[in-house]
C-alpha positions in Angstrom: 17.6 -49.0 164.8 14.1 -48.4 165.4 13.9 -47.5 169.6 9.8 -48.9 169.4 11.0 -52.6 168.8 10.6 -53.7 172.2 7.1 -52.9 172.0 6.4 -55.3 169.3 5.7 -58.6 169.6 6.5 -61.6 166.9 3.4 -63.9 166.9 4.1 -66.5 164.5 6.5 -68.7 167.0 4.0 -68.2 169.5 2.1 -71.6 170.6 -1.4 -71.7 170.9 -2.0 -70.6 175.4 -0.6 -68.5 177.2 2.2 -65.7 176.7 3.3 -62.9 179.1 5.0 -60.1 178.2 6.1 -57.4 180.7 6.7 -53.5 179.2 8.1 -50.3 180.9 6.9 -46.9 179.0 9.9 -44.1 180.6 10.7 -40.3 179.3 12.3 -41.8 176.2 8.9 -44.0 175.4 6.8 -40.5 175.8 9.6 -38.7 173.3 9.1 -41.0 170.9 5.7 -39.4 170.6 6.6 -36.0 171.3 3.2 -34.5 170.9 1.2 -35.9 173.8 0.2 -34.9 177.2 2.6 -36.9 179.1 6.4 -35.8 179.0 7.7 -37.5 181.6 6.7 -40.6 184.1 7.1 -44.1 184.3 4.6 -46.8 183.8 4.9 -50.5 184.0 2.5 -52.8 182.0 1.9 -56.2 182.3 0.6 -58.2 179.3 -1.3 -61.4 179.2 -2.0 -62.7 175.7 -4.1 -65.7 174.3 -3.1 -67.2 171.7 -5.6 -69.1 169.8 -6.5 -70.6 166.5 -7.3 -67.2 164.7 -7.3 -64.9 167.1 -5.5 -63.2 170.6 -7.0 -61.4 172.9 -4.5 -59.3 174.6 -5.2 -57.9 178.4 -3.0 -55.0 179.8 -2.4 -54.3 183.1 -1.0 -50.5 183.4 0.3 -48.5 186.5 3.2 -46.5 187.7 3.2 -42.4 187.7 3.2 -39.5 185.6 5.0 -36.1 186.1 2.2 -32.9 185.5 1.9 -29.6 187.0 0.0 -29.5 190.2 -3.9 -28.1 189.6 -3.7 -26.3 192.9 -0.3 -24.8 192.7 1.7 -25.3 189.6 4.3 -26.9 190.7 5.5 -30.6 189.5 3.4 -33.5 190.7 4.3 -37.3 190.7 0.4 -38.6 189.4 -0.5 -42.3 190.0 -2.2 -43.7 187.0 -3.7 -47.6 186.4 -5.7 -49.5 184.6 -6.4 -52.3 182.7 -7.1 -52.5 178.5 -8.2 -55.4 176.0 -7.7 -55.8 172.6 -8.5 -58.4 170.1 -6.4 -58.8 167.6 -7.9 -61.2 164.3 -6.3 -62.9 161.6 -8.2 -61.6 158.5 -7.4 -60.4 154.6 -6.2 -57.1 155.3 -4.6 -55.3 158.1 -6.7 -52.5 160.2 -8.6 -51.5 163.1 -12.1 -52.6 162.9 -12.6 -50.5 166.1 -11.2 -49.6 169.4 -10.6 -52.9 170.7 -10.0 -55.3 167.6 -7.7 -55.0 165.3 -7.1 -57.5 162.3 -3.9 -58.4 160.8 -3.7 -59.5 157.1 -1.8 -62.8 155.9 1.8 -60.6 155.4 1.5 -59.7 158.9 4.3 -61.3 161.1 4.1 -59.1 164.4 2.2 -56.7 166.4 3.6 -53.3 167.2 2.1 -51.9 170.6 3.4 -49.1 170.5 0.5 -46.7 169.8 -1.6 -48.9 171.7 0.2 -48.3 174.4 0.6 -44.3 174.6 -3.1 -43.9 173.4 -3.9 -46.4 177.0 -1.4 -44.2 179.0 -3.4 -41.4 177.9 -6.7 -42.6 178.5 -5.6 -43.2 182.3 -5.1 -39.6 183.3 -7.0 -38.2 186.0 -9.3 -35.1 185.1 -7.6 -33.2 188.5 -4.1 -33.7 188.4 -2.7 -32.5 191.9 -0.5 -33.3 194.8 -1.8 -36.2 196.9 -1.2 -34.6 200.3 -2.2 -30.6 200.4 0.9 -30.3 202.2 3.0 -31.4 199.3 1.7 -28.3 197.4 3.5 -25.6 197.0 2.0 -23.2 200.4 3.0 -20.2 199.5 0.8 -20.4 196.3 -1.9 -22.3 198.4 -1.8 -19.4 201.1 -2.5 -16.6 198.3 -5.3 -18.8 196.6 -7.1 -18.9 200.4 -6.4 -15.4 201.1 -10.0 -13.7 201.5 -11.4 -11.0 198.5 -12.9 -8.8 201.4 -10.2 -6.6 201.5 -10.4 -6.0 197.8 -11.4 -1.9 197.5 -13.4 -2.5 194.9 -17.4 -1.9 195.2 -19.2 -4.7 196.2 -22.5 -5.4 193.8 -25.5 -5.6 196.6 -27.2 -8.1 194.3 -24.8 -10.8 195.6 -25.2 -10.2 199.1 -29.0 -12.0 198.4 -27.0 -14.9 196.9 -25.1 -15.5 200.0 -27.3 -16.7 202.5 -28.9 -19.2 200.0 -28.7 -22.5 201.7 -27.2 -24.9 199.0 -27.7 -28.2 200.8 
């Protein structure tokens, strides 16, 4: 049995208005796809779709957490992560992506399998900085030897830099 079928979604029995759909994307989601940044996390994502004549537009609503190491210390960090993502989906000839946000099914079509859509938008949510939200979640030991001064370093000190020190940078 294919573990991505709950991520698909059967359009032809849907009615013309308004559908929601409600998805959670766990470990076992992220394994699935095995290569990607995320390992481990939960996200929940809320899905409105319009159904209309020839067309859908979907709208996701993502958020929940991500597990990464900290940036500051290394050690593992619980990352909140939201957003929100469209797509269009078209009934066309063939099946493909015309681009980022519209995709068009052909006449054999029968479903649409969000799967992909739905790691590449849990991807695109991460923060650049990944780190603990309170500094005092952070591992201190590693935060103490990060904030620990250079002065008593033994070796020679280049007196071109000392210039560069009392630059005012505001």
């Amino acid at each position: 049995m294919d573990s991505m079928v709950e991520y698909r979604i059967p359009y032809l029995g849907l009615r013309i208005g308004i559908h929601k759909f409600e998805f959670v994307l766990n470990d076992a989601f992220f394994a699935y796809f095995g290569q990607g940044e995320i390992k481990k996390g939960r996200i929940e994502v809320k899905l409105i779709l319009d159904r209309q004549a020839s067309m859908m537009v979907l709208d996701f609503q993502l958020g929940g957490s991500v597990v990464f190491p900290c940036d500051r210390c290394g050690e593992e960090a619980d990352i909140d992560v939201s957003g929100k993502e469209k797509l269009v989906v078209k009934m066309g000839d063939r099946t493909g992506s015309t681009d980022e946000e519209v995709l068009e099914l052909g006449p054999n079509e029968h479903e649409i399998d969000l799967s992909q859509y739905l790691y590449e938008y849990a991807h695109l949510m991460l923060p650049a900085r990944r780190v603990h939200k309170k500094l005092s979640d952070c591992n201190q030991e590693v935060i103490q030897h990060l904030g620990q001064s250079d002065e008593d370093d033994t070796a020679p000190q280049d007196p071109r830099w000392d210039a560069l020190k009392n630059l005012n940078t505001n």
